[in-house]
N, C-alpha and C positions, 0 to 999 in steps of 0.2 A: 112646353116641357117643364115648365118651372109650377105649373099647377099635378103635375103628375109627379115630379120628384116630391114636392112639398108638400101637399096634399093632406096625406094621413096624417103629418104634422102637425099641422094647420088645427086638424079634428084632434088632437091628445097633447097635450102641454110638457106634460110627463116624459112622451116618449117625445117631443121635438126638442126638451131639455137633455135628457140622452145622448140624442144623436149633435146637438153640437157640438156637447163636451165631447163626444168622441171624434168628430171630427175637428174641432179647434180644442183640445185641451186646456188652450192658458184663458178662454173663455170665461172673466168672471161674471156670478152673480145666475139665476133663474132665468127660463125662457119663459114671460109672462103673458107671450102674443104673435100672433104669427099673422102680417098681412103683405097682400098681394097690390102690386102696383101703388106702391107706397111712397109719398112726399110727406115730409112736414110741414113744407106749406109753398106751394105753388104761386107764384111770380110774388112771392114773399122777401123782400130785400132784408129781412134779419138774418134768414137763410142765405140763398144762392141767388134770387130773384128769377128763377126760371121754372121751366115746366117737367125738370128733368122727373124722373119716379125713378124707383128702385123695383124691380121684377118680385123679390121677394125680401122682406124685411123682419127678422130677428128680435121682438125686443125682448131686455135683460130686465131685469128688477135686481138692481145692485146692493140693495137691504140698507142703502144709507138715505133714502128718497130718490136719489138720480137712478137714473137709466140708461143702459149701452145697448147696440145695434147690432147685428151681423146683417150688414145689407147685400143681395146678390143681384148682378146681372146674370142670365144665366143666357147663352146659347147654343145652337146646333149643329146647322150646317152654312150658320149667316159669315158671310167674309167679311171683313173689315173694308168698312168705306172712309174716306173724306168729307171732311167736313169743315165748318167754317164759322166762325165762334161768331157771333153778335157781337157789334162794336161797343152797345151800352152797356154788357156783362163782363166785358173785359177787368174795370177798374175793382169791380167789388171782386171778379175771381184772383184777382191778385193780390188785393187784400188776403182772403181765406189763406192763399197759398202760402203767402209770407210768414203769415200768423204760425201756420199749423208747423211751420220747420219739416214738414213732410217734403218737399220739394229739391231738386238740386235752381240753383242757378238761374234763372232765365227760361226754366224748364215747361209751367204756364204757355207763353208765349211759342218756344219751339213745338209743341203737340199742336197746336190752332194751324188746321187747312191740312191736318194727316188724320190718318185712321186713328191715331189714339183720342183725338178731341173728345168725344163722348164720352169715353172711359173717364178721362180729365174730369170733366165736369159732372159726373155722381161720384168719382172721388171726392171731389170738394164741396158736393151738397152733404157727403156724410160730414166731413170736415166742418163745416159751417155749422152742423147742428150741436158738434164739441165744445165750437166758439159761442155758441147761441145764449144771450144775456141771463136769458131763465135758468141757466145754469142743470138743468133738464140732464141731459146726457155728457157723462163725462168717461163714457170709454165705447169705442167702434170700432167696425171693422168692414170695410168696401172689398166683395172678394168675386172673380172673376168665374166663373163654372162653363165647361164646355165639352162634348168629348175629345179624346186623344186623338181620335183620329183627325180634328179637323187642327190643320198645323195654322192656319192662317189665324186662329185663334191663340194658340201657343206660342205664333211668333210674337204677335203682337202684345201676349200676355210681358214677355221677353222683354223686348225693347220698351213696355212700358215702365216696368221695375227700373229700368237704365235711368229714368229720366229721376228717379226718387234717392232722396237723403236718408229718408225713415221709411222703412217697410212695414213698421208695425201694427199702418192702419189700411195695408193693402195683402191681398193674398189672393192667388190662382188656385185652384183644383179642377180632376178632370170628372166628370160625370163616373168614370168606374173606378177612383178613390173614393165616391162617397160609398158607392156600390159595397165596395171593398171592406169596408168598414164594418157594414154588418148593420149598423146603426136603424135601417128600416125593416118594417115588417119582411119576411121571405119573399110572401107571395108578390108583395109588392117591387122588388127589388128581382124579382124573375119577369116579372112583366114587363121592368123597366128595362133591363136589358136584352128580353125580347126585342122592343122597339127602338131603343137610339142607339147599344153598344153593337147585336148581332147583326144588326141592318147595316150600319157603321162598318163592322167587319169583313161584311159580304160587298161591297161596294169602294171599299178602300179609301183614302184621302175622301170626306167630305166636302171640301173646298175645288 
């Protein structure tokens, strides 16, 4: 899905600049790049020291040297699973967490062994690349994409928000707000809801 939403993006810089702004507004700075399954750097401990990626990654050209991100997870009809953090990534995710004042509380620790852990940990590999010495990217955004109909994705969009201080470097949308927007070619945006909104509608709750 995330090569079919993104796609024509990917191919015109122009119209993937467009469509952010239209779909993120306070979005500063140019879209200079558009890549797919994207890390900064893999079992990298300046970052996150893990292998997490991002489905589809945003970058900005902020016109002062640095660079901002809109990183997306994007999915379908996938449910939220459990999961269970590495015991050696623990100290540096707590690190980023503290650092970035994104976080409530303890909040780290309480997602480890639920279905938000994953979430958790590409929040904080964006987070980490904010902190990151090179001083590289200083403005992001880790945003959640999924359709409406699948609720196990919008619960857990939900209670993931609960667990946060700062929202500013997280955000949810559903696949037909992008839609909505206008922001892709037609034909391409009639094919898309051809396949994940109309199919989604005919079939009810994806989950």
């Amino acid at each position: 899905m995330a090569f079919n939403l993104f796609g024509d993006l990917a191919a015109d810089l122009p119209l993937a600049d467009r469509a952010i702004h239209a779909w993120w507004p306070d979005t500063p700075g140019v879209v200079c790049d558009v890549r797919f399954a994207h890390s900064p750097g893999r079992f990298d401990w300046s970052y996150l020291g893990s292998l997490r990626a991002f489905d589809v990654a945003f970058v900005l050209d902020l016109g002062d040297s640095t660079q901002g991100m809109v990183a997306l997870d994007t999915r379908y009809h996938e449910a939220s699973k459990q999961a269970i953090a590495k015991p050696g990534g623990r100290p540096r995710q707590r690190e980023v967490a503290k650092k970035s004042g994104a976080f409530r509380r303890g909040a780290v620790d309480a997602v480890d062994k639920t279905d938000l852990l994953l979430t958790s940990l590409e929040h904080l590999l964006l987070l980490s690349m904010l902190q990151h010495e090179s001083g590289t990217w200083t403005w992001g955004r880790y945003v959640t994409v999924y359709p409406a109909g699948n609720s196990d994705s919008a619960g857990a969009c939900a209670r993931y928000r609960g667990f946060l201080a700062d929202e500013s470097t997280y955000a949810c949308v559903t696949v037909e707000e992008l839609l909505d927007a206008k922001a892709l070619p037609a034909t391409t945006a009639e094919a898309l809801r051809e396949r994940y909104v109309a199919i989604e509608m005919s079939r009810g709750d994806l989950t």
